[in-house]
N, C-alpha and C positions, 0 to 999 in steps of 0.2 A: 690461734689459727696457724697453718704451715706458712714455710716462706713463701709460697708461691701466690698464697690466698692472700698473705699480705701486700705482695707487688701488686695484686688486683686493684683489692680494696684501695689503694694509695694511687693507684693510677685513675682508678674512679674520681677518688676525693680532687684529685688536680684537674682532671675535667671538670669536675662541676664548679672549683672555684675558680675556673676561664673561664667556664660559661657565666658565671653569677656577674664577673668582672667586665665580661665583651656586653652582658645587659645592662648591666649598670651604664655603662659608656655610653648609652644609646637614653634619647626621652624624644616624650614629644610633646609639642607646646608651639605656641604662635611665636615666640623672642621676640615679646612686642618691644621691651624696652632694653637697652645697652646692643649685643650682640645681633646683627641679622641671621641668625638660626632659624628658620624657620622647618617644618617639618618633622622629618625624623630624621636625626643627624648624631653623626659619630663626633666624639669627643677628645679624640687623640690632639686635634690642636688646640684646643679648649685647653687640655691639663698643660700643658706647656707654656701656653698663656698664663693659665695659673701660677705657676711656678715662679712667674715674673710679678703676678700682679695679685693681691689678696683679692678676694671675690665673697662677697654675700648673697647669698643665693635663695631668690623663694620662688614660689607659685602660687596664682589662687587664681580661682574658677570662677567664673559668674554665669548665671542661667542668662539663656535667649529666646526667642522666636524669630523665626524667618517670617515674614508677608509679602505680599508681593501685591502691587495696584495693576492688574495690565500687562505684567511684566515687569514694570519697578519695582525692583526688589531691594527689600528692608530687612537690617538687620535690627531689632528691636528689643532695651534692656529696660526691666520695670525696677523704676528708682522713686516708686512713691512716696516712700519713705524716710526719701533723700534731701537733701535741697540743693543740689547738683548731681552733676552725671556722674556716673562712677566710674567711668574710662576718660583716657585726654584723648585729645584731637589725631594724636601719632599715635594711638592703640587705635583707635576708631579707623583709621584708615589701612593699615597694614590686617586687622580685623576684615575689612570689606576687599581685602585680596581673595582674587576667586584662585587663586591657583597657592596659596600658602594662608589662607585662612576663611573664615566661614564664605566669606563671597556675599557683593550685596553693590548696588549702586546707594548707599549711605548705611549709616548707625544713627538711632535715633530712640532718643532715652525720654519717659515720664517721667519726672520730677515736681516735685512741690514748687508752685511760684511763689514768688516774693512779695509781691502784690496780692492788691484785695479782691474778689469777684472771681476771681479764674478756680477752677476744678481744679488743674496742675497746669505745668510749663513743658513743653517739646522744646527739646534741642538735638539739634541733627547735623552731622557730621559728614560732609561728602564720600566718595573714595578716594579722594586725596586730601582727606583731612581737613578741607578749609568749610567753615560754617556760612551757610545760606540762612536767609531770613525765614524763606518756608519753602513747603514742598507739598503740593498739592495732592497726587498720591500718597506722600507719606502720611501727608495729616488724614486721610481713610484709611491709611494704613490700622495707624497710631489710635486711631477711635474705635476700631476694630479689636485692637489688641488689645488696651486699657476695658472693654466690656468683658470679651473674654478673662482675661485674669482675673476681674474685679465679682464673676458670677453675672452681671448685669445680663445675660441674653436671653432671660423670659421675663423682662420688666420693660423690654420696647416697644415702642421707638424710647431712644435714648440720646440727651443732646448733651456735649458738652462746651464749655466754656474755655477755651484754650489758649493759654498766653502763650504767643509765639514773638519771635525776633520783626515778624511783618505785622503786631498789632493783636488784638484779638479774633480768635478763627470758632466759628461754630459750626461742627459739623454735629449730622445726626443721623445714627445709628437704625435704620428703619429696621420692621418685622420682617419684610422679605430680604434683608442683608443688604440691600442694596443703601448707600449711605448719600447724603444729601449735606453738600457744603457751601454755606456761607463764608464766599471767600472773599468779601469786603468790596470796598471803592475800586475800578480802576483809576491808576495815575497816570497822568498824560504829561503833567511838564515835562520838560527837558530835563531841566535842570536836579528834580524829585526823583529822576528814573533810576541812575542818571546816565547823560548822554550829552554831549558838547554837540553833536548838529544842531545847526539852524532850525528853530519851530516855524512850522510854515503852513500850522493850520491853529481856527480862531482862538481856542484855546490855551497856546504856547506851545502844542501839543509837534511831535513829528508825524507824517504819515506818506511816506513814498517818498524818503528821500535818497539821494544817489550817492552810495558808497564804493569808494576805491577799495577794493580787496586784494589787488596783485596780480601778476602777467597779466597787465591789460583788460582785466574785464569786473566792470561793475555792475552794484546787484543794489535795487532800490527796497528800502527799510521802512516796515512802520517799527514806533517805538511804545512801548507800553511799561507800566509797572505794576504788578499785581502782590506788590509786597517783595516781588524781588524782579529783577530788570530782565527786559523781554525784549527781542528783535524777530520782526516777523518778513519772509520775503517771502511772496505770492510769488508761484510758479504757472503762467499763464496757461503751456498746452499740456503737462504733464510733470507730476511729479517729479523732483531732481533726482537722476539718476544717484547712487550711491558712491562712486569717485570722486563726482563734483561734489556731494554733501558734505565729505570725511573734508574737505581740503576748502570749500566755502566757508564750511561752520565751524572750523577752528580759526580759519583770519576772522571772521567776524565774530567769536566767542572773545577770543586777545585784543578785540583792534583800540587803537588811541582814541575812537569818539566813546567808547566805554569805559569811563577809568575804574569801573568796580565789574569788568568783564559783564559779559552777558548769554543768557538762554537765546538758544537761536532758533526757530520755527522755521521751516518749510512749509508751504501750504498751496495744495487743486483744489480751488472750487468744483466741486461734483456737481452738484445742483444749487439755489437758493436756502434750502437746509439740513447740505449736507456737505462736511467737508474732509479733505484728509490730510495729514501732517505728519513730516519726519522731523526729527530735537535733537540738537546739538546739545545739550545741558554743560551749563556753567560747572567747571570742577569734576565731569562724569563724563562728559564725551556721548555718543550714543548711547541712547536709551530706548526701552519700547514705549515709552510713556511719558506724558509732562503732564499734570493738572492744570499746575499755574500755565505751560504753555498753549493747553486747550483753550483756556481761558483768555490768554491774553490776544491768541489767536483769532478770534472770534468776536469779540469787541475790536480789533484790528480792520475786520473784514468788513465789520458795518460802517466804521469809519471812511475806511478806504472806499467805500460804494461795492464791494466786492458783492455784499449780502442785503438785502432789502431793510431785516429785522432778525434778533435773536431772543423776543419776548416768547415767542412761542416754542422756544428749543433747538437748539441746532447740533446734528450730530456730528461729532469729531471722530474719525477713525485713524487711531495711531496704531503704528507697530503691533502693539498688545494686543488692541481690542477699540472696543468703543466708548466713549464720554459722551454727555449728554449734559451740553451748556445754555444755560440761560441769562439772555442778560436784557432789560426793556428800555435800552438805551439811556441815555447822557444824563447823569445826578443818580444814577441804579444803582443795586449792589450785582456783583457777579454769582450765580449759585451753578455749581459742579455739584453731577451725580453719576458716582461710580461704583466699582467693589472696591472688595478689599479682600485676600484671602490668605489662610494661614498655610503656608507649605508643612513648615517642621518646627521641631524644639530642639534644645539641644544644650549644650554646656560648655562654654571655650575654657580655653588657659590663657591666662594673663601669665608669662614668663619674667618677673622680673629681677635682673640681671646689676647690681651696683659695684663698680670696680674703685679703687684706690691705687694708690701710692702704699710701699713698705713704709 
């Protein structure tokens, strides 16, 4: 070709190896591990960093499903196969950033348990990473999501057997999707919950007692455990406004009579059976939803004198939606029935990032 066609050609070719170069520069991926990268991000202080410091560099993907109970929303990885979870606690959390990765109020993996009797094991992972014993929603999540993947949804009702961190949980998977959970004993000691107040009812139990939360104003406490620790405060003429919520329910989520933190309930009685509740969640902050806080709510209520009875069902309307708790009083089990629904699917990137020493 003439000279001229070659200046082309050659100015072409250098364009595209700037462009091959400025994309390369550029990935996307979660930086769960080493680097906080998260998004789509340029590399230019990357390679400079390189420069200093040798890097081995991989990626791998794992499939998901989002669910959501109400509003609680899950982010969900099938590890049947597994006999652990296939992410740690710091992917799981940076994972359930709604703004640099999938978004979720927890991560929450099937796996093989290690024990005899149980279908599989749940383990679930906050948005800050720290692990809860259980999670009411999630475990309908979870029973939801393990029928689906498994084919199981023209062979119900479906019940499984679920080792969890709070004991064994059996939920079941009904035909009209609506799912029904056997969420065990409530725990009333103090000390089982736990919770250092004074018990001041016959059981050892707390119920209305008066907490110091700061600038002068106290808020009186039942306490419960439903496998994981619950503090409930009745709101007499109307549900707490949302300023005081944000700033009640975090001194009482941290405070010193809980030294493994606690779920915090708000709760109007509407009628005899009906009530409604805002959640502080342990590790999550607001939420639309709490199972276990439904739950623990509501056997709260009967105690406190708040409700007659909850043998014949009492309805909880949270954030989300509505719950529908039963419970026939003292020595019972507690049973929640709720949904459970699949938003999406999807594939993340686990970015992992290992640096050295020359």
């Amino acid at each position: 070709c003439g000279p001229h066609s070659f200046c082309s050609a050659m100015k072409s070719a250098i364009l595209l190896l700037l462009y091959i170069s400025t994309a390369a520069s550029f990935r996307i991926g979660f930086g769960l591990v080493g680097q906080k990268s998260h998004g789509l991000s340029a590399s230019s202080s990357r390679m400079q960093h390189a420069a200093r410091t040798p890097a081995l560099h991989a990626e791998r993907t794992f499939p998901f499903s989002k669910y959501h109970g109400l509003g609680n929303d899950f982010v969900l990885v099938n590890d049947l196969d597994k006999d652990a979870p296939s992410l740690t606690s710091e992917e799981s959390a940076k994972i359930c950033d709604r703004n640099f990765g999938v978004g979720g109020d927890g991560l929450i993996f099937a796996h093989k348990s290690k024990k005899d009797g149980y279908d599989f094991k749940m383990t679930i992972y906050n948005s800050d990473g720290t692990e809860p014993e259980m999670c009411g929603n999630g475990i309908r999540a979870l029973a939801q999501f393990v029928v689906d993947e498994t084919g199981l949804g023209d062979k119900l009702p479906v019940t499984f057997n679920i080792d969890t961190l709070a004991g064994p949980i059996l939920p079941q998977v009904n035909e009209d999707r609506s799912i029904r959970v056997d969420m065990g004993y409530p725990i009333f000691t103090a000390a089982e919950i736990p919770t250092t107040l004074s018990a001041n009812y016959e059981d050892g139990g707390v119920v209305e007692q008066t907490v110091d939360v700061g600038g002068g104003k106290t808020v009186k406490v039942s306490c419960v455990s439903m496998g994981n620790p619950h503090c409930v405060v009745f709101n007499e003429d109307k549900l707490i406004d949302d300023e005081e919520f944000n700033v009640v329910g975090a001194a009482l989520e941290s405070h010193d009579v809980f030294p493994a933190n606690t779920n915090v309930e708000f709760v109007y009685v509407d009628s005899p059976s009906h009530l409604t509740m805002k959640v502080f969640e342990r590790g999550a902050g607001p939420t639309l939803a709490c199972g276990t806080g439904a739950c623990a709510l509501v056997v709260s209520a009967v105690r406190a004198g708040k409700i007659p009875s909850a043998k014949d069902g009492i309805t909880v309307t949270l954030p989300g939606g509505d719950l529908i708790i039963h419970w026939a009083g003292e020595g019972e089990k507690v049973y929640m029935t709720g949904p459970a629904v699949m938003a999406f699917k999807g594939e993340g990137v686990v970015d992992l990032v290992k640096r050295g020493s020359k």
